[in-house]
C-alpha positions as CSV (number, residue, x, y, z in Angstrom):
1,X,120.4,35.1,69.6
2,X,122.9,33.2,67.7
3,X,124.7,30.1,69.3
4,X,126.1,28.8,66.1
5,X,129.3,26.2,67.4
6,X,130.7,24.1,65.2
7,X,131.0,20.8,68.0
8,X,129.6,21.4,71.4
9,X,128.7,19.6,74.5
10,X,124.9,21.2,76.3
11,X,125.3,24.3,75.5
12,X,124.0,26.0,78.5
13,X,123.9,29.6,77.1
14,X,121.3,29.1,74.7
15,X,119.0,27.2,78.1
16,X,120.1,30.6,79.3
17,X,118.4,32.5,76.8
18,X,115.3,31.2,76.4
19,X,114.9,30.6,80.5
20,X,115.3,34.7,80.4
21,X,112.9,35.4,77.6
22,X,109.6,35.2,79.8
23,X,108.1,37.5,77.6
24,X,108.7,35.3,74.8
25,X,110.0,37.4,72.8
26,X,113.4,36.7,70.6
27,X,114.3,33.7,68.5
28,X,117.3,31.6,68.9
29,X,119.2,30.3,66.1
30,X,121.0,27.2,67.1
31,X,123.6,25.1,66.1
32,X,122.7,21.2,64.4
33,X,126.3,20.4,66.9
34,X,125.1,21.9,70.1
35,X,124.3,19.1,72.8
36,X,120.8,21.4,73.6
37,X,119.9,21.2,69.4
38,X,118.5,17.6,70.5
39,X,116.2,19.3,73.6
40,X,115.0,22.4,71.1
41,X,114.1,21.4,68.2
42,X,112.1,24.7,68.2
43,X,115.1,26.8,67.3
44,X,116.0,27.9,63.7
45,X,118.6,24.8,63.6
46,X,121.3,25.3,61.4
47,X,124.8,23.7,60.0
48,X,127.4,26.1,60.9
49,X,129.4,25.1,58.1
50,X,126.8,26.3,55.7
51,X,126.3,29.6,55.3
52,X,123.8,29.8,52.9
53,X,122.1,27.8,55.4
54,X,123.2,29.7,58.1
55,X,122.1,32.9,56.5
56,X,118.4,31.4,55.4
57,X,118.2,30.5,59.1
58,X,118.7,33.6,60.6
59,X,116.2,35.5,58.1
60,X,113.7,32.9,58.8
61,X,114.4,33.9,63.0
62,X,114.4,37.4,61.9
63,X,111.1,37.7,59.5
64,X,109.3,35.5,61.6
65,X,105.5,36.0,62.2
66,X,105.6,37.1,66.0
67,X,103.1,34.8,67.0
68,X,105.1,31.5,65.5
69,X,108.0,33.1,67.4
70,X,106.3,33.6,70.5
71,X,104.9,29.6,70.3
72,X,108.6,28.5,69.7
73,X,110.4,30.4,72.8
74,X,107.4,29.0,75.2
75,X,107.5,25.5,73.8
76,X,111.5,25.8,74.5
77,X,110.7,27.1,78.0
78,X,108.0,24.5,78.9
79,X,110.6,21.9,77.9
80,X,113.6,23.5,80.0
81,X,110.6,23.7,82.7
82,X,109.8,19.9,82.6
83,X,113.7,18.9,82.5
84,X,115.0,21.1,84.9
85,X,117.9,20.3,87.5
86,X,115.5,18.0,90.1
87,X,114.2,15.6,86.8
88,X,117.8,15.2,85.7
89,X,118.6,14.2,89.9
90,X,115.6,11.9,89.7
91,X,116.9,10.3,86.7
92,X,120.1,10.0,87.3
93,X,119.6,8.7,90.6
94,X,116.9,6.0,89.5
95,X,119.2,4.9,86.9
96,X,122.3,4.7,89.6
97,X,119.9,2.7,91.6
98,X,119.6,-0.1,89.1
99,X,123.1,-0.6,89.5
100,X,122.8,-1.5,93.0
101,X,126.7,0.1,93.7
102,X,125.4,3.0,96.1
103,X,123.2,3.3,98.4
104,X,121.4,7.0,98.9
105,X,118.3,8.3,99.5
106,X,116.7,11.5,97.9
107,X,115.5,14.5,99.3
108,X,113.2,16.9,98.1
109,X,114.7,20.0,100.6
């Protein structure tokens, strides 16, 4: 899969992507100016507004050695695993917590 923007916030399609590839199979080729480029560094990252670059990227995605491939879409699904929606709650609650403006209390339901 390509997600090649040229500016981007998280780009939630790619997460998509490799959440759905649980037979680790595909590559994704990813944008240097997607917001998720930070959290998968195991993507072919590439600088849509090169497309020499841009092409070397998505031969290296396609002629990869299915084993490196495989390693790369499980590393990017362990990560989206450990950050999913409840570590983002816990952090952005601890962190509104240290500014002492609201009181709450977190449940685990």
């Amino acid at each position: 899969m390509a997600v090649t923007p040229l500016r981007d916030g998280m780009n939630l399609v790619a997460k998509e992507y490799v959440a759905a590839r649980v037979d680790d199979s595909g590559a994704l080729l990813l944008s240097e100016f997607a917001g998720a480029a930070a959290e998968m560094p195991e993507a072919y990252l590439v600088n849509p507004h090169d497309l020499e670059g841009l092409k070397q990227g998505l031969l290296a995605a396609l002629q990869a050695d299915p084993a490196d491939a495989a390693a790369r879409m499980r590393a990017m699904r362990a990560h989206l695993h450990r950050y999913d929606i409840r570590s983002w709650v816990r952090s952005y609650l601890s962190t509104l917590d240290g500014t002492g403006s609201v009181p709450h209390e977190l449940t685990t339901d």
